[in-house]
C-alpha positions as CSV (number, residue, x, y, z in Angstrom):
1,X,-2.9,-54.0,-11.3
2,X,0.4,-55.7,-11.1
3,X,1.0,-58.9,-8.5
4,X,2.7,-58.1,-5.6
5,X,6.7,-58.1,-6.1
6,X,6.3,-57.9,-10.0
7,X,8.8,-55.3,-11.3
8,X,7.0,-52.3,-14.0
9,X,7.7,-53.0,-17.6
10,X,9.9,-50.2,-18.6
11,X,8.9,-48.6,-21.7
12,X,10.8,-46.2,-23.3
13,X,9.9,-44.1,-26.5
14,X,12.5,-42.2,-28.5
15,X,12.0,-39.8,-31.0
16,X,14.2,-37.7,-33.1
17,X,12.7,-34.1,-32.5
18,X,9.8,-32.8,-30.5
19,X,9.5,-29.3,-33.4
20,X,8.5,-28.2,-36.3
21,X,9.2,-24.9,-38.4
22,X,6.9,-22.5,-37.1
23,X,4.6,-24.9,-35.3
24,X,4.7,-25.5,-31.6
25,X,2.3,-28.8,-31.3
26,X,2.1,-30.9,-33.6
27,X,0.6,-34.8,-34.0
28,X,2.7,-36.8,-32.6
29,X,4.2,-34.4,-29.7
30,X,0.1,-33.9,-28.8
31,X,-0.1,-37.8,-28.7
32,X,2.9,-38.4,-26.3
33,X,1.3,-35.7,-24.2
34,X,-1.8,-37.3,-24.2
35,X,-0.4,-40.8,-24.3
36,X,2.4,-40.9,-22.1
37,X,0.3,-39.7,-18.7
38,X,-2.2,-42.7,-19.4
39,X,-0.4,-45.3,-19.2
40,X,-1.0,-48.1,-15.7
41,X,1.6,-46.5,-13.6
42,X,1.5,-50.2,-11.4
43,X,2.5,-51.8,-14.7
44,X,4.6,-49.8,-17.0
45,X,7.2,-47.1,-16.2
46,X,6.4,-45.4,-19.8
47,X,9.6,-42.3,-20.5
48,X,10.9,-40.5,-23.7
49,X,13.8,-39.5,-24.9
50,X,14.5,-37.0,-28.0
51,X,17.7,-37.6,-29.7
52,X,18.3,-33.9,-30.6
53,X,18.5,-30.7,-28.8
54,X,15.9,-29.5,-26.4
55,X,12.6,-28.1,-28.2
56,X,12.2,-24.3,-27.4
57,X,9.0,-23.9,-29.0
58,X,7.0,-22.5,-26.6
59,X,4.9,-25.5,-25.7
60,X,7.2,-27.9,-24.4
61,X,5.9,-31.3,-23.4
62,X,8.1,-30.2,-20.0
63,X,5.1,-27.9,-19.7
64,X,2.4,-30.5,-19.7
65,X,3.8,-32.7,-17.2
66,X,5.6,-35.4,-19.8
67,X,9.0,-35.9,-18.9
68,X,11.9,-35.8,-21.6
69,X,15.5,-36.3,-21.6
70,X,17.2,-34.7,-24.3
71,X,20.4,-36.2,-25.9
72,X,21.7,-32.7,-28.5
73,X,22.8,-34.7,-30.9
74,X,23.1,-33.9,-34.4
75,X,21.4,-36.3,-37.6
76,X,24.2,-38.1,-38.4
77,X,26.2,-38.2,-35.1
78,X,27.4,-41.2,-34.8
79,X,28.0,-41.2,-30.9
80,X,24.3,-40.6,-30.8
81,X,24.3,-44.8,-30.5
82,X,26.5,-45.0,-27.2
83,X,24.7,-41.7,-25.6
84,X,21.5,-43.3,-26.3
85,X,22.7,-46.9,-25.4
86,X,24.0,-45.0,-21.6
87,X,20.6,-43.7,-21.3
88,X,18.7,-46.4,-22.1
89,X,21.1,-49.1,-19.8
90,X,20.6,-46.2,-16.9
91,X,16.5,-47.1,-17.1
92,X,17.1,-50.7,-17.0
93,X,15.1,-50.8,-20.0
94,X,12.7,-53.9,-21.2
95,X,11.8,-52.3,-24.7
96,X,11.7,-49.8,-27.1
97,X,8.7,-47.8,-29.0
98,X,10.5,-45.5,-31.8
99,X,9.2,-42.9,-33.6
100,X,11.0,-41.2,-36.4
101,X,14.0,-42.2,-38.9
102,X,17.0,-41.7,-36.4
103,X,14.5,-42.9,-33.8
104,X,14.4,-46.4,-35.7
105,X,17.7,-46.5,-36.7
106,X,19.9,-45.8,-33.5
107,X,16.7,-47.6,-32.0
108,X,17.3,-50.7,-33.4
109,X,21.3,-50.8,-33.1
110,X,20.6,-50.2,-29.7
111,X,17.9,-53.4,-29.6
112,X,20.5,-55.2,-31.7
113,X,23.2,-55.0,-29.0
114,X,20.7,-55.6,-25.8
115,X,18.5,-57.7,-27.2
116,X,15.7,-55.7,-26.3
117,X,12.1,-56.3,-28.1
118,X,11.5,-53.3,-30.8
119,X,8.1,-50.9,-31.9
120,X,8.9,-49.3,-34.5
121,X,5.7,-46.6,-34.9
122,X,5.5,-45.4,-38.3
123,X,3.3,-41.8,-38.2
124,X,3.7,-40.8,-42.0
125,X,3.0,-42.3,-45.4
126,X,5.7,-40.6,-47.5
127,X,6.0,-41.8,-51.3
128,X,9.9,-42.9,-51.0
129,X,12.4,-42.8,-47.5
130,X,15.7,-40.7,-47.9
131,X,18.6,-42.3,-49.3
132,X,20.5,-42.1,-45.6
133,X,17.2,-44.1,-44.4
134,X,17.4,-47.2,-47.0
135,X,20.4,-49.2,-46.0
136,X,19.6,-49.0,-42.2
137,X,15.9,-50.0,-42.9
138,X,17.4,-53.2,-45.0
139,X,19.7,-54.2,-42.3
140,X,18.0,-53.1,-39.0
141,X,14.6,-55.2,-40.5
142,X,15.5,-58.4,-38.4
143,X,15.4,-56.3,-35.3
144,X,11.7,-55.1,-35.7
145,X,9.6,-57.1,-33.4
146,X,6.6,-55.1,-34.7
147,X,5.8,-52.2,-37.1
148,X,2.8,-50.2,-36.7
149,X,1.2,-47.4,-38.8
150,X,-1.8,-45.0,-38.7
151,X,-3.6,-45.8,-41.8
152,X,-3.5,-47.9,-44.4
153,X,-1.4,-46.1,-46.9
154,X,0.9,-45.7,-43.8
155,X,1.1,-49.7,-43.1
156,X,1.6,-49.9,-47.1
157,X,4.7,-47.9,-47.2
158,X,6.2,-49.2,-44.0
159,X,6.3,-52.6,-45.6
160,X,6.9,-51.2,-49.5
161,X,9.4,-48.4,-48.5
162,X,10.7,-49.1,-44.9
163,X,11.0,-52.8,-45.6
164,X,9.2,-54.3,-42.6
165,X,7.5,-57.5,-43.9
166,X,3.7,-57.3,-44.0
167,X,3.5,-60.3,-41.8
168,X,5.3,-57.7,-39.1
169,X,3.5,-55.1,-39.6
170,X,0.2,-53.9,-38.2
171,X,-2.3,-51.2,-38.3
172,X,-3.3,-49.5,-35.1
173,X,-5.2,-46.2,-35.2
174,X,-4.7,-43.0,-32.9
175,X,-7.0,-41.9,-30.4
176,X,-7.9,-38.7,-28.4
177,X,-9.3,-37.9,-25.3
178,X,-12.5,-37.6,-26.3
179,X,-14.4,-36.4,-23.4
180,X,-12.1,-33.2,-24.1
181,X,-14.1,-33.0,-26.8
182,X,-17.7,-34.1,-26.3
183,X,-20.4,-31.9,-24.8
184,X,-19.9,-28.7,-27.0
185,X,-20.3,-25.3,-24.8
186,X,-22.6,-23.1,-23.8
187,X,-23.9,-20.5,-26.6
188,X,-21.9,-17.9,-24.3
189,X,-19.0,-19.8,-24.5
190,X,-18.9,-19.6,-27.8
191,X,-19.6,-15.6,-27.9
192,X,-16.4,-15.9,-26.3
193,X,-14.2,-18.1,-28.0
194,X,-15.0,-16.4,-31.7
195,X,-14.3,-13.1,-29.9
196,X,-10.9,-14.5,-29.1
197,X,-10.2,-15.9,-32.2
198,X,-11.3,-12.3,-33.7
199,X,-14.2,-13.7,-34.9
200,X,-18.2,-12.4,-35.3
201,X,-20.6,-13.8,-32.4
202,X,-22.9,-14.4,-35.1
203,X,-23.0,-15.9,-38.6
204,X,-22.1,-18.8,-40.3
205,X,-18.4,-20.0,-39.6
206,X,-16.1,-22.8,-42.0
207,X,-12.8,-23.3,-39.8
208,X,-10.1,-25.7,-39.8
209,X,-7.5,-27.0,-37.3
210,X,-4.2,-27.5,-39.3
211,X,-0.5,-27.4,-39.7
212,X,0.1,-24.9,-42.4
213,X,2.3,-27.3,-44.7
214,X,2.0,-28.7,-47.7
215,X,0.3,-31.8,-47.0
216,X,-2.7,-30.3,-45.4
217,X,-3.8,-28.8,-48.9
218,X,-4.8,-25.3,-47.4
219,X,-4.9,-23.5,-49.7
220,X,-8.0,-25.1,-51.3
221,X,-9.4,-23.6,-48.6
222,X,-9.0,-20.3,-49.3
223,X,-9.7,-20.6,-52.9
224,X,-13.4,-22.2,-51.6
225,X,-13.4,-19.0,-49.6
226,X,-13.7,-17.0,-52.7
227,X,-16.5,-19.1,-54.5
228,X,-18.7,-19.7,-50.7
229,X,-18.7,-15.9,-50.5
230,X,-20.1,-15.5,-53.6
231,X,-23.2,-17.6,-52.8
232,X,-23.0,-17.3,-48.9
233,X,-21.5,-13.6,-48.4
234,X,-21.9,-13.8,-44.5
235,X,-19.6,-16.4,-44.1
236,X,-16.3,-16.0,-42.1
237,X,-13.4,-18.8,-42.5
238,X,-10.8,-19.2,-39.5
239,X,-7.4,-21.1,-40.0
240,X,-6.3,-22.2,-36.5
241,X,-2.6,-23.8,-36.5
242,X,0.9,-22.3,-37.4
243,X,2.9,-23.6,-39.7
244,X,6.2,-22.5,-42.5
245,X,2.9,-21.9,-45.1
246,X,1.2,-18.8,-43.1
247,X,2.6,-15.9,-45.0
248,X,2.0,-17.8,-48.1
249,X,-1.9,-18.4,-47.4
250,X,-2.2,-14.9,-46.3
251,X,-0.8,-13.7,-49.2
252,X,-3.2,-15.9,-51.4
253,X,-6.2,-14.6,-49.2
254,X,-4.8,-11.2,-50.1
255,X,-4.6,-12.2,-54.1
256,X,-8.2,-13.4,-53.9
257,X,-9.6,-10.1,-52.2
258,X,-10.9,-12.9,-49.4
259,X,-8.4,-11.4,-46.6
260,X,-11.1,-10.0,-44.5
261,X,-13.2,-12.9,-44.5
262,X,-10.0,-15.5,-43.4
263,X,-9.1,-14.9,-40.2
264,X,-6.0,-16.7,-39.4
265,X,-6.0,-17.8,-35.9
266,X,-2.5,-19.3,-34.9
267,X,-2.0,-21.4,-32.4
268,X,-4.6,-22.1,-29.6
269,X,-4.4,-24.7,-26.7
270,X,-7.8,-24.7,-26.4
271,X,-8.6,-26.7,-29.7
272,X,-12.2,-28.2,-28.4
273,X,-13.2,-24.7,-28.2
274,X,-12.5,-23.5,-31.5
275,X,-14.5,-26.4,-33.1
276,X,-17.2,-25.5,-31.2
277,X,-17.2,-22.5,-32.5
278,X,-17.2,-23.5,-36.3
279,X,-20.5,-24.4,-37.8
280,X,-18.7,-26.6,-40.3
281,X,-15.1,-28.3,-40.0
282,X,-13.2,-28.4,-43.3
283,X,-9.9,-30.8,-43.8
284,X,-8.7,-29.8,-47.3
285,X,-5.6,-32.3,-47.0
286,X,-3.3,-33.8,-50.0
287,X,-2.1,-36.6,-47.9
288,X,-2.3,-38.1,-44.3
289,X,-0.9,-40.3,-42.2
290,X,-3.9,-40.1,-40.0
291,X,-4.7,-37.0,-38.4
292,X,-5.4,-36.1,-34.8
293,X,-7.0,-33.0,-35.6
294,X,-10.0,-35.4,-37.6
295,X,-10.4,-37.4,-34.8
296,X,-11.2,-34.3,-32.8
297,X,-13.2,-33.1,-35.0
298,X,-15.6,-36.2,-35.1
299,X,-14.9,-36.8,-31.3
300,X,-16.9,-33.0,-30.9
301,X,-19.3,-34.1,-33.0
302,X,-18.7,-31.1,-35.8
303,X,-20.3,-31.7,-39.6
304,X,-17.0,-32.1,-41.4
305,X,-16.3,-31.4,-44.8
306,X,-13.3,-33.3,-46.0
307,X,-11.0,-34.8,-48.8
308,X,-10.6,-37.8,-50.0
309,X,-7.0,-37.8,-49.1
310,X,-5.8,-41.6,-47.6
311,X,-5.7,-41.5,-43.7
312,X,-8.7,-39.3,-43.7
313,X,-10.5,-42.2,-46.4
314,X,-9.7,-44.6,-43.5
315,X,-12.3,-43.1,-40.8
316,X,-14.3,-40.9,-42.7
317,X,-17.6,-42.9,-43.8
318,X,-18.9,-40.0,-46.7
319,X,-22.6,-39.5,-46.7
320,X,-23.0,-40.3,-42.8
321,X,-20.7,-38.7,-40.7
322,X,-19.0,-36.6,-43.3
323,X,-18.8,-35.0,-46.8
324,X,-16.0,-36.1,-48.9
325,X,-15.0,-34.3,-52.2
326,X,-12.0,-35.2,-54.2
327,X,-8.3,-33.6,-53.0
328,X,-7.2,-30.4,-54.9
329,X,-10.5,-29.5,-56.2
330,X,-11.5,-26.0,-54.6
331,X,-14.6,-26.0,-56.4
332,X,-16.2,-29.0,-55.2
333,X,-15.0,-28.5,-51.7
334,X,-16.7,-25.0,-52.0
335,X,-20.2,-26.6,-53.2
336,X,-20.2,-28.9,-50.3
337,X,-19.4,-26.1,-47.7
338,X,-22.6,-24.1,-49.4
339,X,-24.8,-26.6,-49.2
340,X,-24.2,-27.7,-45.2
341,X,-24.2,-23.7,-44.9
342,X,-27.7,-23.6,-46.3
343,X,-29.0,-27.1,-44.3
344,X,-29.0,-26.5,-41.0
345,X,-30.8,-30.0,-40.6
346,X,-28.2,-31.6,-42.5
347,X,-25.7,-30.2,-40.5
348,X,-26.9,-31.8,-37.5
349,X,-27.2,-35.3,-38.8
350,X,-23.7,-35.2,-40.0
351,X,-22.6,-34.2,-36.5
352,X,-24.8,-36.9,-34.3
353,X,-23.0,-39.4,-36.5
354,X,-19.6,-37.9,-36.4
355,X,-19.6,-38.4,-32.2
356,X,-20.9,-41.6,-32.4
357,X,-18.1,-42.3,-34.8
358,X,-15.4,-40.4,-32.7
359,X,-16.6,-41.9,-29.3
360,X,-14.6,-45.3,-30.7
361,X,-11.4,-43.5,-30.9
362,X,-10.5,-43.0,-27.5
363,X,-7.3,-42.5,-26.4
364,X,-7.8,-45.0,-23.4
365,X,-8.4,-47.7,-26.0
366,X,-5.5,-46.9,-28.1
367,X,-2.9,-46.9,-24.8
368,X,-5.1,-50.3,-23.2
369,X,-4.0,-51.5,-26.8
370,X,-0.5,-50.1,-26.4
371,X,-0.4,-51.9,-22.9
372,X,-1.4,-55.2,-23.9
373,X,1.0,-55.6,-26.8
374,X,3.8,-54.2,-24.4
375,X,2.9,-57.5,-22.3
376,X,2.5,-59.7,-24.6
377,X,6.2,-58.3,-26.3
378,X,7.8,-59.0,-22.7
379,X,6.5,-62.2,-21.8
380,X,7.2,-63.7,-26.0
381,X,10.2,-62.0,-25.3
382,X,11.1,-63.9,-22.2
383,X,9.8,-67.5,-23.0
384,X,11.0,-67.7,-27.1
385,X,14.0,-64.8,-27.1
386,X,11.7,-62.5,-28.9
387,X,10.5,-64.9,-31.7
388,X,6.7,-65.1,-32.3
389,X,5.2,-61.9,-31.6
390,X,4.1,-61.3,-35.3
391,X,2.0,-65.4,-35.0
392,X,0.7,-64.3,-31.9
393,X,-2.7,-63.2,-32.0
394,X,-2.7,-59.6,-32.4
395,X,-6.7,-59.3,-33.4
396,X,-7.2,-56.7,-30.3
397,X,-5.1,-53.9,-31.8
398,X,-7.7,-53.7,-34.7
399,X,-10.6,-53.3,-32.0
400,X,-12.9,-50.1,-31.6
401,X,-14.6,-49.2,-28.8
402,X,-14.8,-47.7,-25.4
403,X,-11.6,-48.3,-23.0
404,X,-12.6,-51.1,-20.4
C-alpha cells in the first residue's frame, strides 16, 4: 500500500491499434485486458491510449472494463505528437509503457520533450523493421529507459533491428491468469462445450487456439489432419481463432478431403473451455514472439504438441511437458499427434507437468514485476534524471513463481 499523502504513479500505455484483419482478440489486446485491471490501484493509476481510430471489432477492451482513449489518427500524421503530447500532459503523466512502432516513436518524442522515463515493450521478433521505422529507432534510442521483449529471439531483434543496446534491454515473459485455467471441468461440461463448438461428445479431439495468419503455421495442421486420419480415423481437429487465413485453411481442408473432420470454430470468449475439451493441444507455429495462447495451454494443464518455432523453444521443455517436432514438417507433427492419441498414460504425464510449468507464469507475477520496475523507473528517475535504470539491479524481472 502506498504511505499516506503519496501521490499514484501514473502509468500510461500507448499502442498504435487495438485490431487485426478479421480477428477480434488478439495477444496483446487480451494482455492489456488482463493486465491493465491488476495493477495496485493505491500505487499506480495504470491507462491506455490507442493512437488510431476506435476498434469496432466486436470485442472491445470498452467491453471488458479497460478504459481507452482513442486519438483517430492516421500512420504518418504528424499532429499525432501534439494530440498525444495534450493527452498525456491532461494525466499528469510520470511515464510511458509503448507498445507498437508509432507507439515507440511518437512515444519517445513525447518522453524527449517531458523528460518522462520510457518502456518500450517489444511483442514481436520480425526479421527486419520497416524503412519508416529505422531512422526514428536510431535517433529516439537515447530516450529508451528500458526495452523489453517476450522471448529471446524477441530481445535479439530489439537490440539487432530496433537498435536498443543489449545493456538496455531485458527479457520479461507474459503471464495469464492462470486460475482461469486450472481445474479442467466437469465431463458434462465438456459434453457441452464440444457441442457448442459442433463437435462429437466423444472421441479423440487435436484442437488449437490460433490467429489464422501466417506466423502460426496452420496449415501444417491440416495437412497432419490427413495423415492422423489415416492411422486414427476417429479423430476430429477443431481450429478455434479468426484470422485473414480462414477461407484459405478451409479451402486446404477441402483439397485434402479432411473438411468434415476440421471443424473451424471461430472465435470463442470462453478459451479455458475449449482446451478442456481437446485431448491434445497442437501449436503448429513458424515463428513467435511468445504466445499467450501456449501459456494457456500449459496453465490448463493440456498435453501439447508443438514446434520448435523460437518463443515457443523458450518455455516449452520437449520430453516433459511437451512434444516438440521441427516447424513446417506436417509429417512429424502428425506422428506425434498419433502416438499421444494412442497413449492415454502419456498423455497425462505431459499434462501434470505442463500445469506445474504454467502455474509459474502468472499474470500477477508478470504485473508485481511490471509494478516494481515502474518504482524503481520513478524514484532513478527522480534522484539521477533518469540515468541508471539499465545498472540497477533488474534480476527480479527474470524470476518465476507465484505472485506474492
Amino acid at each position: 500500500m502506498a504511505l499516506a499523502g503519496t501521490r499514484r504513479l501514473n502509468v500510461v500505455h500507448v499502442c498504435d491499434h487495438l485490431g487485426w484483419p478479421g480477428s477480434r482478440m488478439h495477444g496483446v489486446k487480451r494482455l492489456f485486458t488482463w493486465m491493465l485491471p491488476r495493477f495496485d490501484p493505491a500505487r499506480f493509476n495504470a491507462s491506455l491510449i490507442s493512437l488510431r481510430s476506435p476498434d469496432t471489432s466486436g470485442e472491445r477492451l470498452e467491453d471488458h472494463g479497460i478504459d481507452v482513449t482513442y486519438l483517430s489518427r492516421s500512420r504518418f500524421d504528424p499532429l499525432t505528437l501534439p494530440a498525444l503530447l495534450a493527452e498525456l500532459d491532461r494525466r499528469e503523466t510520470d511515464m510511458l509503457h509503448l507498445h507498437g512502432y508509432g507507439a515507440t516513436t511518437f512515444g519517445r518524442l513525447a518522453a524527449a520533450r517531458r523528460g518522462w522515463p520510457v518502456l518500450l515493450h517489444e511483442h514481436a521478433n520480425l526479421t527486419d523493421t520497416p524503412w519508416f521505422q529505422k531512422l526514428p529507432d536510431r535517433l529516439l534510442a537515447p530516450y529508451t529507459d528500458l526495452a523489453i521483449g517476450v522471448s529471446r529471439s524477441t530481445v535479439e531483434f530489439v537490440t539487432r533491428a530496433r537498435l536498443v543496446p543489449a545493456a538496455r534491454t531485458r527479457l520479461v515473459y507474459y503471464g495469464v491468469p492462470v486460475d482461469d485455467f486450472a481445474g479442467g471441468r466437469a465431463p458434462d461440461e465438456v459434453r457441452a462445450i464440444r457441442s457448442e463448438l459442433g463437435l462429437p461428445d466423444r472421441g479423440p479431439v487435436v484442437g488449437t487456439t490460433t490467429r489464422l495468419m501466417p506466423a502460426k503455421g496452420n496449415e501444417y495442421l491440416v495437412e497432419a489432419a490427413r495423415i492422423v486420419l489415416a492411422e486414427a480415423p476417429d479423430t476430429h481437429f477443431c481450429i478455434v481463432g479468426e484470422g485473414e487465413l480462414r477461407s484459405d485453411l478451409e479451402a486446404l481442408a477441402e483439397r485434402l478431403g479432411v473438411a468434415g473432420r476440421v471443424r473451424f470454430a471461430g472465435f470463442t470468449r470462453d478459451v479455458a473451455g475449449a482446451l478442456a475439451a481437446f485431448d491434445v493441444v497442437a501449436f503448429p507455429s513458424l515463428w513467435e514472439g511468445t504466445p499467450l495462447t501456449a501459456f494457456e495451454a500449459l496453465a490448463a494443464g493440456r498435453p501439447i504438441v508443438a514446434t520448435d518455432a523460437d518463443g515457443l523453444s523458450d518455455i516449452l521443455h520437449p520430453d516433459r511437458d511437451a512434444i516438440v517436432v521441427p516447424k513446417r514438417d506436417a509429417g512429424a507433427l502428425a506422428r506425434a499427434l498419433v502416438g499421444l492419441l494412442r497413449d492415454p498414460a502419456r498423455r497425462a504425464e505431459l499434462a501434470a507437468a505442463a500445469a506445474v510449468t504454467g502455474a509459474g507464469y502468472d499474470i500477477g507475477v508478470f504485473v508485481r514485476k511490471l509494478e516494481r520496475l515502474y518504482d524503481l523507473m520513478d524514484t532513478i528517475r527522480r534522484d539521477t534524471g533518469r540515468r541508471g535504470v539499465a545498472e540497477a539491479d533488474l534480476g527480479f524481472l527474470s524470476a518465476q513463481g507465484h505472485p506474492s
